[in-house]
N, CA, C and O atoms as a MOPAC input file, in Angstrom:
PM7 MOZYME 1SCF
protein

 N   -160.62400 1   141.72900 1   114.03600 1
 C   -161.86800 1   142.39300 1   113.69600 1
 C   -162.70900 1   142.52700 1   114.95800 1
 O   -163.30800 1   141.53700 1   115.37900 1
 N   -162.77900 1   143.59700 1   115.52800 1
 C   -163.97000 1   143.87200 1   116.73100 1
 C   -165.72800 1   143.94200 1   115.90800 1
 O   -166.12100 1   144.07900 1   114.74900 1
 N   -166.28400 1   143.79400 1   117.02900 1
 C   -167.86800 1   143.59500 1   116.77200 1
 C   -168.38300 1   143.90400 1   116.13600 1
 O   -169.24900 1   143.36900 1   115.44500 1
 N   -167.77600 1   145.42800 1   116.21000 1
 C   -168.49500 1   146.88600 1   115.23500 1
 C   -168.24300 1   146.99700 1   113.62800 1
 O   -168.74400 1   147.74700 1   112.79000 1
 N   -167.19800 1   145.87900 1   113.51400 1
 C   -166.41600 1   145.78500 1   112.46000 1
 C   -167.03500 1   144.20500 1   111.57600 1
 O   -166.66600 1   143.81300 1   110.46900 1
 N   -168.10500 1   143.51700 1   112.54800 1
 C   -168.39800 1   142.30200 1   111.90300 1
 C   -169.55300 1   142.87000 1   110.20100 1
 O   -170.29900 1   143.81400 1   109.94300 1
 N   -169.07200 1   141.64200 1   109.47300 1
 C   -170.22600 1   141.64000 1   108.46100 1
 C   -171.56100 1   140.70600 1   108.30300 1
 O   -171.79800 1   139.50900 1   108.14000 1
 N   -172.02000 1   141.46100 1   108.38900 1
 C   -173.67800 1   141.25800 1   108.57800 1
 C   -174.31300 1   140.94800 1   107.18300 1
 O   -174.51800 1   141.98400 1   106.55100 1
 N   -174.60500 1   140.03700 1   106.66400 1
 C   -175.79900 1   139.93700 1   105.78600 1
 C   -177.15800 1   140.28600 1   105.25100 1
 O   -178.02000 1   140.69000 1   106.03100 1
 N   -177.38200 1   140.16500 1   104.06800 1
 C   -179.01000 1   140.72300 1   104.78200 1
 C   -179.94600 1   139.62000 1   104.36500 1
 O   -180.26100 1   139.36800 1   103.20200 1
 N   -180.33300 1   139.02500 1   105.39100 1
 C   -181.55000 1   138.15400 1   104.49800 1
 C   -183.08200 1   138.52500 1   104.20000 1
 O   -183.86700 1   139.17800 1   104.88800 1
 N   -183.32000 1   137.67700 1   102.50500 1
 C   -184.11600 1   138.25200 1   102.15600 1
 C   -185.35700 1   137.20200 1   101.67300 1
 O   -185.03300 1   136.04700 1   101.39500 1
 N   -186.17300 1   137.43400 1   101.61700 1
 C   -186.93300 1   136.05900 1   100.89400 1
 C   -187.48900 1   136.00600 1    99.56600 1
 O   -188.60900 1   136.50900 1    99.48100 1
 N   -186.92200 1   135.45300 1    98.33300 1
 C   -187.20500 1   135.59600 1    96.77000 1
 C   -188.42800 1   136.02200 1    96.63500 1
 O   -188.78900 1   137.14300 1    96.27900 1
 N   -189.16300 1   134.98100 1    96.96700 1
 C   -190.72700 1   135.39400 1    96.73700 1
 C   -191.85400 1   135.33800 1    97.54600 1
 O   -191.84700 1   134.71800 1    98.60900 1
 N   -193.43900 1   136.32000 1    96.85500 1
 C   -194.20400 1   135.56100 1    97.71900 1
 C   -194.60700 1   134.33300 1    98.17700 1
 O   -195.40000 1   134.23300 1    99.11300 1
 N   -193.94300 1   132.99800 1    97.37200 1
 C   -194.33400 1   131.36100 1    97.52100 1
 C   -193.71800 1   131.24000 1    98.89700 1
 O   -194.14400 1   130.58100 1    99.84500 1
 N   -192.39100 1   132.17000 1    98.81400 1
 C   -191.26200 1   131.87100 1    99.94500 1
 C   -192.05600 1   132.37000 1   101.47100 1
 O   -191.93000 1   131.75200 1   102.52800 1
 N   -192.89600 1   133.64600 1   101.28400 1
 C   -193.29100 1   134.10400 1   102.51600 1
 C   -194.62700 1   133.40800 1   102.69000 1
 O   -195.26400 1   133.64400 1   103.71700 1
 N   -195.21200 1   132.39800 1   101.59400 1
 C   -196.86200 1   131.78000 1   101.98900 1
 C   -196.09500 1   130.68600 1   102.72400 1
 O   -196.52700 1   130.31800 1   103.81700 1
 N   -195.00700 1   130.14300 1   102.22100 1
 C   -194.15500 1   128.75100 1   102.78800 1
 C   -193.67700 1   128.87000 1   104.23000 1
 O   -193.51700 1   127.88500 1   104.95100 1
 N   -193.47900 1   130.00000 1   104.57300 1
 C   -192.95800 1   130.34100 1   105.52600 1
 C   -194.39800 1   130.76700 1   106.60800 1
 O   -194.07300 1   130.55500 1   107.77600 1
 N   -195.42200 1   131.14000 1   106.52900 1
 C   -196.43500 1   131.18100 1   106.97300 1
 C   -197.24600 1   130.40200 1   107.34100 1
 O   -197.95900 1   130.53500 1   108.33500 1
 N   -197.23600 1   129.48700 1   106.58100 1
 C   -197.80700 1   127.96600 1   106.64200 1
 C   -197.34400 1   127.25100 1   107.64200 1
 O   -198.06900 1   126.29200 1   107.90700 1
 N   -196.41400 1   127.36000 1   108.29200 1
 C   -195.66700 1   126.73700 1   109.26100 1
 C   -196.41500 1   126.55500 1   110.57600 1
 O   -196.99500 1   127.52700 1   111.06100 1
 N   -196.43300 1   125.62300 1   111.05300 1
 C   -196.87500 1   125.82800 1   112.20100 1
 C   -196.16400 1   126.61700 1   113.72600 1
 O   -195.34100 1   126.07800 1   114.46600 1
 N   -196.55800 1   127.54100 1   113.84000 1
 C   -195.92500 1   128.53400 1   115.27700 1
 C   -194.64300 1   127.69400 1   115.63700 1
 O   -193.57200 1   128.07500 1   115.16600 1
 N   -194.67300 1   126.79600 1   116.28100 1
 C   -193.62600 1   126.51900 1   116.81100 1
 C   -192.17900 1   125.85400 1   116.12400 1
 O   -191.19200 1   125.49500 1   116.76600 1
 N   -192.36600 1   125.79700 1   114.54600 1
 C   -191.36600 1   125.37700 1   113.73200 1
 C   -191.28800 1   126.94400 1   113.05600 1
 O   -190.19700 1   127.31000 1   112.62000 1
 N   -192.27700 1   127.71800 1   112.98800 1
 C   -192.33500 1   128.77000 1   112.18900 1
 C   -191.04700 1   129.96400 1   113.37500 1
 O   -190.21900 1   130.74100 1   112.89900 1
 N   -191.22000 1   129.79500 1   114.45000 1
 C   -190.25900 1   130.27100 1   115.56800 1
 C   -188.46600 1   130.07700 1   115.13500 1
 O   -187.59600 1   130.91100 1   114.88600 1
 N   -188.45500 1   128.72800 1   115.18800 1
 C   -187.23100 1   127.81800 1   114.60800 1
 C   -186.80200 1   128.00600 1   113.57500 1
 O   -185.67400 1   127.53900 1   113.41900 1
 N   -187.13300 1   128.40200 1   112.92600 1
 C   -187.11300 1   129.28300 1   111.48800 1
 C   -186.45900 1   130.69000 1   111.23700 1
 O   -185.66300 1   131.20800 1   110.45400 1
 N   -187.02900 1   130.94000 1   112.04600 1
 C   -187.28700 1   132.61200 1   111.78300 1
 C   -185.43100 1   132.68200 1   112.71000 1
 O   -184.36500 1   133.23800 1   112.44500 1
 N   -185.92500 1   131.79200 1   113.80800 1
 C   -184.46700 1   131.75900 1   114.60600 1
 C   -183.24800 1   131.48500 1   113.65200 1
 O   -182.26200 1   132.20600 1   113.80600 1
 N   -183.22700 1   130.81800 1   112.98400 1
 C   -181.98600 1   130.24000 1   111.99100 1
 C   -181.57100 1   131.02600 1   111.00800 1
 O   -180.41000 1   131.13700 1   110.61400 1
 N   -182.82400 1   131.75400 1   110.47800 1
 C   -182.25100 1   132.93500 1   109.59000 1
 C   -181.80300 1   133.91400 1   110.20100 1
 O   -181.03900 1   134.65600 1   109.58300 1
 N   -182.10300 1   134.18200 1   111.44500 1
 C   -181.23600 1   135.15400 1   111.87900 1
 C   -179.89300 1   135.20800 1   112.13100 1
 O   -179.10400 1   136.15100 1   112.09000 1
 N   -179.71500 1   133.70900 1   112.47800 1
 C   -178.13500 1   133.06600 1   112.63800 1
 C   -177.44500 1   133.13500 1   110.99500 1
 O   -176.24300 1   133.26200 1   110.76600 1
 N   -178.41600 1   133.02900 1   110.06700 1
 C   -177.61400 1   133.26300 1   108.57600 1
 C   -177.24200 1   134.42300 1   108.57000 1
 O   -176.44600 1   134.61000 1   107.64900 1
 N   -177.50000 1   135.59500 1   109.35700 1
 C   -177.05600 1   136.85500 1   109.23100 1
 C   -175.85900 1   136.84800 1   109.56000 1
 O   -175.28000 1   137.80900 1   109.05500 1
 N   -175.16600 1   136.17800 1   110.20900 1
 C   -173.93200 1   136.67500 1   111.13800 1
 C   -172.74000 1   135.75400 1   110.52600 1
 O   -171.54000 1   136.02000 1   110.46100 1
 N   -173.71700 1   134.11400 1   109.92200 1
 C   -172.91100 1   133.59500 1   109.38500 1
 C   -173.63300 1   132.51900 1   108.62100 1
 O   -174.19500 1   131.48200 1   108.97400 1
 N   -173.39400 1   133.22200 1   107.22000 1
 C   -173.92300 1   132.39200 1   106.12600 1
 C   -173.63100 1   130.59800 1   105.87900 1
 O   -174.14700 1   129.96400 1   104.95900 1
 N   -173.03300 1   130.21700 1   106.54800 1
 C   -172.46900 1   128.75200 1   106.33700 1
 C   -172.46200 1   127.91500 1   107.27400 1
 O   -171.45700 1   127.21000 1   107.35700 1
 N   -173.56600 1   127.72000 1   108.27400 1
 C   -173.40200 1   127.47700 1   109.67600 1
 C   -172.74900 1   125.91800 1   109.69400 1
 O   -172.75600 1   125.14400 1   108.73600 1
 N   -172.31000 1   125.71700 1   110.73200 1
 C   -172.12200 1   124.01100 1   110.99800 1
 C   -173.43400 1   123.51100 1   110.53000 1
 O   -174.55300 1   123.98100 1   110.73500 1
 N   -173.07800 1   122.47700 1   109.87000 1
 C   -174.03800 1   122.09400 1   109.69300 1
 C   -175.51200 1   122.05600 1   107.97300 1
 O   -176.57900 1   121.48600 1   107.74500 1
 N   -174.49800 1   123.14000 1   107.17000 1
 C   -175.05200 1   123.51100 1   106.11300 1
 C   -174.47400 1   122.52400 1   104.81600 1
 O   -173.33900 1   122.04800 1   104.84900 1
 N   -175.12500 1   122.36500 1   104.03100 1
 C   -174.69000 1   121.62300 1   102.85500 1
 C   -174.59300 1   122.10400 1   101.64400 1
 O   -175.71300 1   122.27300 1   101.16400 1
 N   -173.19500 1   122.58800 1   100.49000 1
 C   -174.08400 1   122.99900 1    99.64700 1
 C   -174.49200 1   121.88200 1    97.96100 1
 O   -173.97900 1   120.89100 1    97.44200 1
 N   -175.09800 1   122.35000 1    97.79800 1
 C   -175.89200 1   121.97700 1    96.96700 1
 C   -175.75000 1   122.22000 1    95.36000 1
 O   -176.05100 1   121.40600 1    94.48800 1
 N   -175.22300 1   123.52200 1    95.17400 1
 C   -175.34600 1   123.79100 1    93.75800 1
 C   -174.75900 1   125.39600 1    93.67600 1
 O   -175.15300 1   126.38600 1    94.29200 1
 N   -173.49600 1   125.24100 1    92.51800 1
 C   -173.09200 1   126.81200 1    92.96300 1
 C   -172.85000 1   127.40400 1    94.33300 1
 O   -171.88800 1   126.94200 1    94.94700 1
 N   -173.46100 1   128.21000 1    94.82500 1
 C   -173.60100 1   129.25100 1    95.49300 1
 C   -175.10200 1   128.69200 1    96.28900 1
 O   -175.63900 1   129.34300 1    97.18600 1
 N   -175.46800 1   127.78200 1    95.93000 1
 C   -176.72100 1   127.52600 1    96.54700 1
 C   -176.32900 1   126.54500 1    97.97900 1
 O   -175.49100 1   125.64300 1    98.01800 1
 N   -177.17400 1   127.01100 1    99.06600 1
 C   -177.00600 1   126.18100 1   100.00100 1
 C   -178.11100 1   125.62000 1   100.78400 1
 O   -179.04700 1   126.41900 1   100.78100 1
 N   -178.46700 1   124.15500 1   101.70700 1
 C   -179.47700 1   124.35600 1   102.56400 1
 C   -178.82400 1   124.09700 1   103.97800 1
 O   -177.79300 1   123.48800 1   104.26500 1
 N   -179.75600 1   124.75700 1   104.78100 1
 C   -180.02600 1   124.48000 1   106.31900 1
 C   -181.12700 1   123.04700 1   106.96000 1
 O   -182.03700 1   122.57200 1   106.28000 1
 N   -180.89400 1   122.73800 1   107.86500 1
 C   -181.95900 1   121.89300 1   108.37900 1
 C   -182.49600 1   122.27800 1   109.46900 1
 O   -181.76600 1   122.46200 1   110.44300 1
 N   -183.69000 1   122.45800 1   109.54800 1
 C   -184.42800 1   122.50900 1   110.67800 1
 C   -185.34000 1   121.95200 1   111.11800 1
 O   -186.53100 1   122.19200 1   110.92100 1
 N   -184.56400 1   120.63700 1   112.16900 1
 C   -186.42700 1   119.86600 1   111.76000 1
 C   -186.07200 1   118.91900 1   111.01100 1
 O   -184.99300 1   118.36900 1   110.79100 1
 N   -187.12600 1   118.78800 1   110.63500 1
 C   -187.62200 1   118.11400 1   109.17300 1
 C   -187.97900 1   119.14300 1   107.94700 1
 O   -188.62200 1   118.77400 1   106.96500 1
 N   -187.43600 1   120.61100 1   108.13800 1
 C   -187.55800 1   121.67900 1   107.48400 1
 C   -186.03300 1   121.76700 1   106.66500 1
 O   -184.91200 1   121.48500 1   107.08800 1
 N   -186.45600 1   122.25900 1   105.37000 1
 C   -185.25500 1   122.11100 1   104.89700 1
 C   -184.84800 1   123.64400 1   104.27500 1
 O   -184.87400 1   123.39400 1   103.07000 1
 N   -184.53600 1   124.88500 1   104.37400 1
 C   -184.36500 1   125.99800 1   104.40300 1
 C   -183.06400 1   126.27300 1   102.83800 1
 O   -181.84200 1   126.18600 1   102.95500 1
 N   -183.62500 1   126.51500 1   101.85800 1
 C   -182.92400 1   126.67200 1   100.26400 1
 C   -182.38600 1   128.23600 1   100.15100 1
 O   -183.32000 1   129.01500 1    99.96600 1
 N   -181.39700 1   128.71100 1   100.20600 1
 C   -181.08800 1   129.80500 1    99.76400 1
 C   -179.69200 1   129.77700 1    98.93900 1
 O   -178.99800 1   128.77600 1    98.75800 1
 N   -179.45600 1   130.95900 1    98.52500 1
 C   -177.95700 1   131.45100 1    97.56700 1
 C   -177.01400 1   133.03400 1    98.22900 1
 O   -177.22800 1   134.19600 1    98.57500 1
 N   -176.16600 1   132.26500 1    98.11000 1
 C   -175.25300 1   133.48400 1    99.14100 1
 C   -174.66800 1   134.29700 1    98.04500 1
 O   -174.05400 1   133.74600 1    97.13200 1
 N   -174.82000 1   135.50000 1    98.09100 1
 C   -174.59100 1   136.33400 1    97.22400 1
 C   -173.26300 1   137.54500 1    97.87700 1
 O   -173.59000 1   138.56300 1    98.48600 1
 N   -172.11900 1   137.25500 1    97.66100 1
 C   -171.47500 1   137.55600 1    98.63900 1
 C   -170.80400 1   139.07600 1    98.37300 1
 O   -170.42300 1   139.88300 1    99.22100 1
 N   -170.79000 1   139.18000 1    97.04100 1
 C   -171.03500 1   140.58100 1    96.70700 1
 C   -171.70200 1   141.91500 1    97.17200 1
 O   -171.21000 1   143.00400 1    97.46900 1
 N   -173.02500 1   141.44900 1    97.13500 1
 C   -173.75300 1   142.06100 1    97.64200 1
 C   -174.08200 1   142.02800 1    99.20500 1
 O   -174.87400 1   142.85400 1    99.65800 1
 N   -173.62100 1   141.30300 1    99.83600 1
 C   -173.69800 1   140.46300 1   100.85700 1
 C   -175.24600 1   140.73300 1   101.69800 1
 O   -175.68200 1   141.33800 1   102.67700 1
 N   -175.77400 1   139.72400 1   100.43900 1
 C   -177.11500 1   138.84700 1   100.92300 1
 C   -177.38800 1   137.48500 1   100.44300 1
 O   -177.17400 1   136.99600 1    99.33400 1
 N   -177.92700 1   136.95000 1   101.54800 1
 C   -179.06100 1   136.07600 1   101.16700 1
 C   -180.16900 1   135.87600 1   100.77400 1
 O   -181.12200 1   136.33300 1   101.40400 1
 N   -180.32300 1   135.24000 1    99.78300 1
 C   -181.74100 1   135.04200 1    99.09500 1
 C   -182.51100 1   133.76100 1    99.14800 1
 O   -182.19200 1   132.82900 1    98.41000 1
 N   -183.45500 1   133.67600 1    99.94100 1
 C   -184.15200 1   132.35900 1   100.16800 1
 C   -184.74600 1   131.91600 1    99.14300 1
 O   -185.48000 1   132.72700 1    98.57800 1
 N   -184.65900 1   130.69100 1    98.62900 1
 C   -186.02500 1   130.70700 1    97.51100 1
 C   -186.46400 1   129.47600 1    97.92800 1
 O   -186.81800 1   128.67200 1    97.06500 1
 N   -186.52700 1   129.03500 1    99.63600 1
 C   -187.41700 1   128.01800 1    99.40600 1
 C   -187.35100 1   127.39400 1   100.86000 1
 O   -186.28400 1   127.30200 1   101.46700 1
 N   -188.78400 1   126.89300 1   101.47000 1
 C   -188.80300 1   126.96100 1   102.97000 1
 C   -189.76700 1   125.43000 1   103.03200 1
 O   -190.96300 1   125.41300 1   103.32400 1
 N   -189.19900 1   124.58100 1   102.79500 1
 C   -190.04900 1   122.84700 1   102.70700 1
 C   -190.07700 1   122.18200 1   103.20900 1
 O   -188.97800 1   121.67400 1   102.98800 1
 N   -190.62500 1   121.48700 1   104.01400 1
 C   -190.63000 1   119.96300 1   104.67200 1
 C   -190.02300 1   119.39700 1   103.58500 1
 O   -190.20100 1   119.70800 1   102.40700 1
 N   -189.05900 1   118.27500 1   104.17300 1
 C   -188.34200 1   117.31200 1   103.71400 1
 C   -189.43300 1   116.36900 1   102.98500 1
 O   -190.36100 1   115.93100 1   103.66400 1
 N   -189.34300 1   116.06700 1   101.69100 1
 C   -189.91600 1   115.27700 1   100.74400 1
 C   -189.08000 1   114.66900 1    99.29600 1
 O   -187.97700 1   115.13700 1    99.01500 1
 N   -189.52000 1   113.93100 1    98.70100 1
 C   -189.00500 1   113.63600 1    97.05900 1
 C   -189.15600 1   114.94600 1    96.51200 1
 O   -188.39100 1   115.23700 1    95.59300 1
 N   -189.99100 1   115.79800 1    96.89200 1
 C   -189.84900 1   117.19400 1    95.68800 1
 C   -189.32000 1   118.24200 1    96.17100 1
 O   -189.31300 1   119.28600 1    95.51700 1
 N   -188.61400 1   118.13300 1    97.78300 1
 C   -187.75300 1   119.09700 1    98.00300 1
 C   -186.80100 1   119.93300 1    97.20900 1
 O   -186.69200 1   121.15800 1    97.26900 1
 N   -186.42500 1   119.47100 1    96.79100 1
 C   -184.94300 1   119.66800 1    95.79000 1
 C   -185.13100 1   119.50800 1    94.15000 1
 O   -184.23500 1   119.58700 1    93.30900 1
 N   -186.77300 1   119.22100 1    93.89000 1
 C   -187.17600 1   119.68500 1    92.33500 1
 C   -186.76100 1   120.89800 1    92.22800 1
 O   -186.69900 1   121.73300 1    93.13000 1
 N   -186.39300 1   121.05000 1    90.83100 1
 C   -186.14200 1   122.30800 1    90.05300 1
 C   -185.60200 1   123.42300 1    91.26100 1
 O   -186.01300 1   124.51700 1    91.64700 1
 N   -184.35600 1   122.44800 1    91.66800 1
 C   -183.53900 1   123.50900 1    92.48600 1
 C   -183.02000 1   124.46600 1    91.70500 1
 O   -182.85800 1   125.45900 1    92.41400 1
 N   -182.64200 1   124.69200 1    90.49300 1
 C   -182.19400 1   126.49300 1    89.48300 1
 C   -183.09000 1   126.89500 1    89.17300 1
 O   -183.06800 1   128.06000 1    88.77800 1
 N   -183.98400 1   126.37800 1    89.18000 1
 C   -184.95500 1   127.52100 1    88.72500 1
 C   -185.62000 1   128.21400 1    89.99700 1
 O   -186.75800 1   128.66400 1    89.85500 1
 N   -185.02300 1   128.32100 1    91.15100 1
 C   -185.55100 1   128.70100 1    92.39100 1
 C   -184.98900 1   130.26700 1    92.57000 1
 O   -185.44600 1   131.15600 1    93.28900 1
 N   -183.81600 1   130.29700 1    91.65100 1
 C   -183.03200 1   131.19900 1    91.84700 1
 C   -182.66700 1   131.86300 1    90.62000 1
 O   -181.52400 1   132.23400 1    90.35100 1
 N   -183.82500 1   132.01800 1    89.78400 1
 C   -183.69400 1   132.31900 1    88.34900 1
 C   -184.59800 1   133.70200 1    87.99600 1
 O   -184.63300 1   134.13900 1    86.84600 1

């Protein structure tokens, strides 16, 4: 497979909670971020990813913990969730994606 021939993803972010979560960030984790989803474009499963549930997977960044579902059909990603590491990280992980 040459370059021209790679598959690309599209990432997307579920909701507005996802883009206030993602805003909230402070600049220099909000950078680190933005960097990693771009790396989900090229490859949805990086070293380093865990999954979680179904089709659901997270990233780490940080102490940031980055929730999405690979939809490979369609071939996108859907974020539904951008958190500092806590006990309620991982509350009502299906219904994130519902």
């Amino acid at each position: 497979m040459c370059a021209s021939e790679r598959l690309v993803f599209e990432v997307r972010l579920r909701s507005k909670r996802v883009q206030r979560e993602l805003d909230s960030l402070q600049e220099t984790d909000y950078q680190r971020v933005l960097a990693r989803l771009k790396v989900l474009e090229d490859d949805p499963r990086p070293r380093g990813c865990e999954k979680l549930y179904d089709d659901i997977y997270r990233v780490r960044v940080g102490d940031i913990r980055i929730i999405y579902l690979i939809d490979e059909g369609s071939r996108r990603i859907e974020v539904g969730g951008i958190r500092r590491r806590s006990e309620k990280t991982y509350k009502w992980l299906e219904d994130l994606f519902r």
